[in-house]
N, C-alpha and C positions, 0 to 999 in steps of 0.2 A: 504494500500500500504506500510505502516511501517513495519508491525509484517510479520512473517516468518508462512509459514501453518504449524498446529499443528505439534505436536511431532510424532507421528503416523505416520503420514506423510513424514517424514524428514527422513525415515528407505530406501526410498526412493535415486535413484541417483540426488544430487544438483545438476544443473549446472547452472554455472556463466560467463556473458557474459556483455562485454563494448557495445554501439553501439550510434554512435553519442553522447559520451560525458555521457550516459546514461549508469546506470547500470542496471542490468536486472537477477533474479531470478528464473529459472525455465521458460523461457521465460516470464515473468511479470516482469512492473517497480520497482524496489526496492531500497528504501530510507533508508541509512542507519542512524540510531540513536542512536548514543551511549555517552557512560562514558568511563572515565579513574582510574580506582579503585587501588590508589596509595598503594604500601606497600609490596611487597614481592621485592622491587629494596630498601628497607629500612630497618637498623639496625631492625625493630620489625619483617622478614621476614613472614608478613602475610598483608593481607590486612588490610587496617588502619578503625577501627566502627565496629569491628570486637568483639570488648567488651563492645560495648553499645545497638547492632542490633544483632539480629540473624540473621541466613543467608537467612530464606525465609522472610524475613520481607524484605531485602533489595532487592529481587530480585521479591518478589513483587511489591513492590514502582516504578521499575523499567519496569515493564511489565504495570502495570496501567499508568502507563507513557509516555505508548509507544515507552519506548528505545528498540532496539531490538540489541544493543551489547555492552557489554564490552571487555578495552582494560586492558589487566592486564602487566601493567610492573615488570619488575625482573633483579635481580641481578647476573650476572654469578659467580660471586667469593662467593656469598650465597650459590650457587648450592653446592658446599663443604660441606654446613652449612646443606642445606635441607635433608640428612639425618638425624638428630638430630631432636628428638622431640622441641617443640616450649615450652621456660619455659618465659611465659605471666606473672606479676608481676601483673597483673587486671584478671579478671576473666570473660572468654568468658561465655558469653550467650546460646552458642551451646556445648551442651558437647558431642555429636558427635565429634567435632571438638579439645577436648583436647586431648594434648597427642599424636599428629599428628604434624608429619616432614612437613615442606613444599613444597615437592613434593609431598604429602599426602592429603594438604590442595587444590593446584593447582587442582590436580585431583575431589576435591569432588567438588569444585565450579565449575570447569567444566561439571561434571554430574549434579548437582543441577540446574547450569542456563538452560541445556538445557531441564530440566524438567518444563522449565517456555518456554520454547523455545527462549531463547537470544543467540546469537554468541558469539564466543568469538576469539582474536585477541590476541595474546601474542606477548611481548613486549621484545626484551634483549635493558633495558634500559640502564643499569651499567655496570660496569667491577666489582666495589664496589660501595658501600654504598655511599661515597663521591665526586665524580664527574664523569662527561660525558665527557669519552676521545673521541680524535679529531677522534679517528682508532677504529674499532673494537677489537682490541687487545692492549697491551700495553706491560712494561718490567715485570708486574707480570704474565700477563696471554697469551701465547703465540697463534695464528692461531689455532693450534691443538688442543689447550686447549679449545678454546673457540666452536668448533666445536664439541668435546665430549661434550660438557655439553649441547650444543641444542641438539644431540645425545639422551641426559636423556630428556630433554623436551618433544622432539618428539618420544620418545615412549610411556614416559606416555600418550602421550593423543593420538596416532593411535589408527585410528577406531571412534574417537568422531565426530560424523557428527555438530557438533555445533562450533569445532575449525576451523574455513573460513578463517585467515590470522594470518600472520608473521613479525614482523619489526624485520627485521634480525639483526638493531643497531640503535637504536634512534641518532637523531641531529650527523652523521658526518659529520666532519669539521674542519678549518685547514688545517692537511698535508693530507686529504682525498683528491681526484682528481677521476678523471671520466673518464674514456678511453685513459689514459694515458697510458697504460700500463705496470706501476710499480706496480709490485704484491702487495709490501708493502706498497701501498695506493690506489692503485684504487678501488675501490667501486667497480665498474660493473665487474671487475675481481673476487672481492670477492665471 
């Protein structure tokens, strides 16, 4: 009831449905089980074990485990950065993986997990590197900004039947408010 039907399988149409408090995959009960794979919302813009694991070793661990999702959070003001190749001062494990931008890296770990069949859930956790504004925007990055750059998100990864959710901004709070309807803080207007 954990894991998701094979891959093969998944070429197929999802569908996802709440019912009494219950989620439901494909009409079956389904438990979700995941991780939160910190590091592309961090100065190293990549996932953090990323130089001590390969990437099928981790996503193995993971499947024998019975997680069947990861949540990858990210950095909107990196989104800048992710086209720049990634210069790692330790040495990845996967050299697939060097030499690749973090829109680059996003992308393979989204293909890769779903060759294990794990979901995946992306996160705009940051604005930067260093704290979680109260708004999804702030005075460096403005509404528009912040919406091109899920823009680049969500095309890399259209078409990936394994990316099932979005936290459109982690922990807002503060001058955030909820059907208020001040465009410049309401959430639900967002």
């Amino acid at each position: 009831c954990y894991m998701l039907p094979t891959a093969e399988n998944n070429a197929k149409k999802l569908e996802w449905k709440t019912e009494n408090g219950e989620l439901f995959f494909n009409d079956k009960p389904f438990h979700l089980k995941g991780v939160s794979w910190f590091g592309f919302e961090t100065p190293a813009r990549m996932p953090h074990g990323l130089w001590q694991n390969d990437l099928d070793s981790l996503l193995s661990f993971l499947k024998e485990n019975n997680f069947n999702a990861i949540r990858l959070p990210f950095s909107i003001v990196l989104m800048h950065y992710y086209k720049e190749s990634i210069q790692w001062n330790m040495p990845l494990l996967d050299q697939f993986l060097h030499g690749k931008t973090s829109l680059q890296m996003i992308e393979l770990i989204v293909d890769k997990a779903a060759e294990y069949d794990i979901l995946i859930m992306l996160d705009f956790h940051r604005i930067n590197e260093e704290v979680i504004p109260e708004l999804w925007y702030d005075q460096e990055m403005s509404p528009e900004q912040i919406m091109q750059a899920w823009d680049q998100v969500l095309t890399l990864v259209k078409g990936k039947w394994n990316v099932f959710a979005l936290d459109l901004k982690n922990e807002p709070h503060g001058a955030a408010t909820w059907g208020s309807g001040n465009e410049w803080t309401d959430w639900n207007l967002a």
